[in-house]
C-alpha positions as CSV (number, residue, x, y, z in Angstrom):
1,X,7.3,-64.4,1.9
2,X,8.3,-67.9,0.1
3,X,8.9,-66.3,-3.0
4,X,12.0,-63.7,-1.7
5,X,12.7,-66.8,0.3
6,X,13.5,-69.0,-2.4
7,X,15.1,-65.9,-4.5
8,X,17.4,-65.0,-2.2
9,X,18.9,-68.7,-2.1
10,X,20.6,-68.4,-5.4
11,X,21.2,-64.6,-5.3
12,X,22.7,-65.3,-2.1
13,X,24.6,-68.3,-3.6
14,X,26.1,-66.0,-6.1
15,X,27.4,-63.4,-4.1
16,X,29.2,-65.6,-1.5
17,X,30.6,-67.3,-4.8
18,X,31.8,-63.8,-6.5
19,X,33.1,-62.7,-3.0
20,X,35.4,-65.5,-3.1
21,X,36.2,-64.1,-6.2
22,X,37.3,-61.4,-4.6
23,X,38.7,-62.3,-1.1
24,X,41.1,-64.2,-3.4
25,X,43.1,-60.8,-4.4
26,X,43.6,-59.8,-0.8
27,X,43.7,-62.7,1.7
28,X,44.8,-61.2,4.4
29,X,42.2,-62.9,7.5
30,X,43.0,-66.0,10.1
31,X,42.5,-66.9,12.8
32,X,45.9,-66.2,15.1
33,X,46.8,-66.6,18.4
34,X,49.9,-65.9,19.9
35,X,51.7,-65.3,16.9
36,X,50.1,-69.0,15.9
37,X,48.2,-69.3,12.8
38,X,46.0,-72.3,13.1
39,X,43.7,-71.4,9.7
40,X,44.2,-69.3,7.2
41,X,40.9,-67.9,4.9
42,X,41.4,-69.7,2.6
43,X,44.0,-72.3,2.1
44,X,45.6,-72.7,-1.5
45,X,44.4,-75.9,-2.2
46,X,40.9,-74.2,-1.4
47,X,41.1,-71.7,-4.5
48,X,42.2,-74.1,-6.7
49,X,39.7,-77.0,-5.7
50,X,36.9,-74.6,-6.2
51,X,38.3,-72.2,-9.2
52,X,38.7,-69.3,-7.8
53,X,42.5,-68.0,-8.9
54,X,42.5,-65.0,-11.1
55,X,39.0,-63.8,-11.4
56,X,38.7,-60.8,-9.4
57,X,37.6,-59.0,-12.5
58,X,35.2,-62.0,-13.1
59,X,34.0,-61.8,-9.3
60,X,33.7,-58.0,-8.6
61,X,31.1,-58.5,-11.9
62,X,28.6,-60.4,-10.7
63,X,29.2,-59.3,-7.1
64,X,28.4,-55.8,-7.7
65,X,25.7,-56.6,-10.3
66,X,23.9,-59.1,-8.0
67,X,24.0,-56.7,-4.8
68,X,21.2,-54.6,-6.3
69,X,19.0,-57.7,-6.4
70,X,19.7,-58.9,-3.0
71,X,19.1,-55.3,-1.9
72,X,15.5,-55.2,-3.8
73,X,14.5,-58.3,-2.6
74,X,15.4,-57.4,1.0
75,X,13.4,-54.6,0.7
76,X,10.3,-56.5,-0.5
77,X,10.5,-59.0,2.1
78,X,10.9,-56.2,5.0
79,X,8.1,-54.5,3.3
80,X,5.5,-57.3,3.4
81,X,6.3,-58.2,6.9
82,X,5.9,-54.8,8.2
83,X,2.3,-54.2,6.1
84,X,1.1,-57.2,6.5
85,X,1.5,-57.4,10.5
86,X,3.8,-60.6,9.8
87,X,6.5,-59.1,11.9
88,X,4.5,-59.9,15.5
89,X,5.5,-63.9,14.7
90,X,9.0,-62.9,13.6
91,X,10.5,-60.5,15.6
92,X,12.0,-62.4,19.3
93,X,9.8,-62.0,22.1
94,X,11.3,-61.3,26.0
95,X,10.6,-65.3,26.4
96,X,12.3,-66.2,23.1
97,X,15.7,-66.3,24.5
98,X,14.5,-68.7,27.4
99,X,13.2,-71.0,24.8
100,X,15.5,-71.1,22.3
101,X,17.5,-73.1,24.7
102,X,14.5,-75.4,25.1
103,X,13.9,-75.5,21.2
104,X,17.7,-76.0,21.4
105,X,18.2,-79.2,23.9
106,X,15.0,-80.6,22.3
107,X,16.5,-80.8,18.8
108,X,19.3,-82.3,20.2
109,X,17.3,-85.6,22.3
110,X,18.4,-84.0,25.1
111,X,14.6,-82.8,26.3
112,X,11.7,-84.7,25.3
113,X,8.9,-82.5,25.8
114,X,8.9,-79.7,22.8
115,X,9.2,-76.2,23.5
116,X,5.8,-74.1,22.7
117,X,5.4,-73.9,19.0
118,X,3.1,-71.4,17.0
119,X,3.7,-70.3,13.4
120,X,7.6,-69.7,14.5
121,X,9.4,-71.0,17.6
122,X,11.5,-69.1,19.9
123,X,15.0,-70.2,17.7
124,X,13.1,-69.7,14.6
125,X,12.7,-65.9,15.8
126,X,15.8,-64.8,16.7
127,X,17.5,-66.7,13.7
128,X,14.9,-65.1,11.0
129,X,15.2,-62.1,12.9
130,X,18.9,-62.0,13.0
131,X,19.5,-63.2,9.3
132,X,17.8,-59.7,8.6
133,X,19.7,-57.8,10.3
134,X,22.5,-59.4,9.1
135,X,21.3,-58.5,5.5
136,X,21.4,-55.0,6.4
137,X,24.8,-55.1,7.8
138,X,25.9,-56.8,4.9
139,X,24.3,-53.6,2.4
140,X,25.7,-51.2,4.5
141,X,29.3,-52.7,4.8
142,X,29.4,-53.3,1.4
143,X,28.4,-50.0,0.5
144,X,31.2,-48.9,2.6
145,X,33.8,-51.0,0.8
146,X,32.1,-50.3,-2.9
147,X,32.2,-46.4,-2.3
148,X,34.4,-45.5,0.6
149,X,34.6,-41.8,-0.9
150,X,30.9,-41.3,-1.9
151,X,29.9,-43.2,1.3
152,X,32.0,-41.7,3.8
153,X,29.5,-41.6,6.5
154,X,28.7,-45.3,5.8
155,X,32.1,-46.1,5.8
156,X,32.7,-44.1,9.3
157,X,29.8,-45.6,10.7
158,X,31.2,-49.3,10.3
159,X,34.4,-48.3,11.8
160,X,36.7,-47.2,8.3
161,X,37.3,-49.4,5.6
162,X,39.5,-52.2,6.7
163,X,36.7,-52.7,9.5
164,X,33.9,-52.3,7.3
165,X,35.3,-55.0,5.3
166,X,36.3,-57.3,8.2
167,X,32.4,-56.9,8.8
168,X,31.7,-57.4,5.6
169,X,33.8,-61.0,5.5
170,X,32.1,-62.2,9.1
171,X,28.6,-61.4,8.1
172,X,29.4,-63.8,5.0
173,X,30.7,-66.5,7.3
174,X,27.7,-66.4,9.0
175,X,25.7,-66.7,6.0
176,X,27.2,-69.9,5.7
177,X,26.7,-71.3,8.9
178,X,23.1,-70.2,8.8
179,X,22.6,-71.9,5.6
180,X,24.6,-75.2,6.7
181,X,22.1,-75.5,10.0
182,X,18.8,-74.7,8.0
183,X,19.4,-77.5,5.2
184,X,20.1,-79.4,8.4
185,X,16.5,-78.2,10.4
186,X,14.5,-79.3,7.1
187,X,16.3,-82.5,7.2
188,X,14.8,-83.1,10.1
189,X,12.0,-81.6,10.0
190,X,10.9,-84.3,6.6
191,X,9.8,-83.7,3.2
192,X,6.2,-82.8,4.4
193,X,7.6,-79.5,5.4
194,X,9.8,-78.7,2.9
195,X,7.7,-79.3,0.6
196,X,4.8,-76.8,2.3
197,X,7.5,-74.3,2.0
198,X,7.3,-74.8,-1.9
199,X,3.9,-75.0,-2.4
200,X,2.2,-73.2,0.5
201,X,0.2,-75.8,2.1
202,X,0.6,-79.4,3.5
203,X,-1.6,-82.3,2.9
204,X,-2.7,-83.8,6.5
205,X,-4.9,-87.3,6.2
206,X,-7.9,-86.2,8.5
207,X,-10.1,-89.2,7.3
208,X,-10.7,-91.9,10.5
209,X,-9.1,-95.1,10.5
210,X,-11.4,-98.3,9.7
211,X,-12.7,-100.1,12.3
212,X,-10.8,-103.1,11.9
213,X,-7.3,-101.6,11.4
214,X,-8.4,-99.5,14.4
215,X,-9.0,-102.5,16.4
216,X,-5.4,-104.0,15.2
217,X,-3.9,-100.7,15.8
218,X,-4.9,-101.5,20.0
219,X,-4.1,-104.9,20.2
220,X,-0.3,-103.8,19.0
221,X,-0.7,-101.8,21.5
């Protein structure tokens, strides 16, 4: 499980990057109301800042390339938690919902006591859960927009094309968001952890304190 975990960080990394690539050719989303646009995907300064202007050919490269790599390493990662009986401590459970606003108000100082915690908290499930599903969406939509003609059902399925691809774009937004709040979680959460997500294991100090340090410990106290 860490090891499509860390692979799909830069394969993931890549094919938000060559989509830009791509959105580039055909930026046609914002968000409008009343005939009001108040942001436009992407500004022009955007493109430029980050080098994106005239490498569509450059973009749909590596983005079609790399899709095959995100979709095998999907597949192994789905695979192992199905065999392996990993799915019980991923998939949300009728109290995960409840508790996710727990986990939720407690990361924000807001609740002291911490929500129940085993391998995966209730937020943990639904966003693990979720960011699979949202890899599937994000095959199936981009098979739709790859192949509309070979993959007509695919591409009926999500809607038509120009749907399929508005899909498509908000499934990659989301991939963003998730990825801004995780680097944010493990911040939080310290080095100890991150590091066990490296590595495997964590180093705890079980050894007992010395008498006399103990003894200072309970007169700071």
């Amino acid at each position: 499980m860490r090891w499509t975990h860390w692979v799909n960080f830069p394969i993931l990394t890549i094919m938000i990057w060559s989509g830009m690539l791509i959105y580039w050719a055909d930026d046609e989303y914002s968000i409008t109301l009343f005939g009001h646009t108040f942001f436009k995907f992407f500004p022009e300064w955007f493109y430029k800042k980050f080098g994106l202007v005239h490498r569509l050919s450059e973009g749909m490269a590596f983005h079609f390339l790399f899709m095959w790599f995100f979709f095998l390493n999907g597949i192994l990662y789905v695979a192992y938690t199905l065999f392996s009986g990993e799915w019980r401590e991923l998939v949300p459970q009728k109290k995960s919902f409840k508790e996710a606003w727990l986990v939720l108000l407690h990361d924000l100082h807001i609740r002291k006591m911490a929500p129940p915690q085993n391998k995966y908290n209730a937020a943990q499930r639904i966003a693990y859960t979720a960011i699979i599903v949202m890899g599937i969406g994000s095959v199936i939509t981009g098979l739709a927009i790859y192949k509309p003609v070979q993959f007509y059902y695919l591409t009926w399925i999500c809607g038509g094309y120009h749907f399929a691809r508005i899909l498509h774009f908000a499934l990659t937004i989301g991939y963003v968001l998730f990825f801004v709040i995780h680097i944010v979680q493990v911040i939080l959460a310290g080095w100890k952890n991150f590091s066990s997500v490296i590595n495997g294991f964590e180093v705890i100090d079980t050894k007992p304190k010395p008498v006399i340090e103990k003894a200072h410990d309970e007169e700071k106290d």
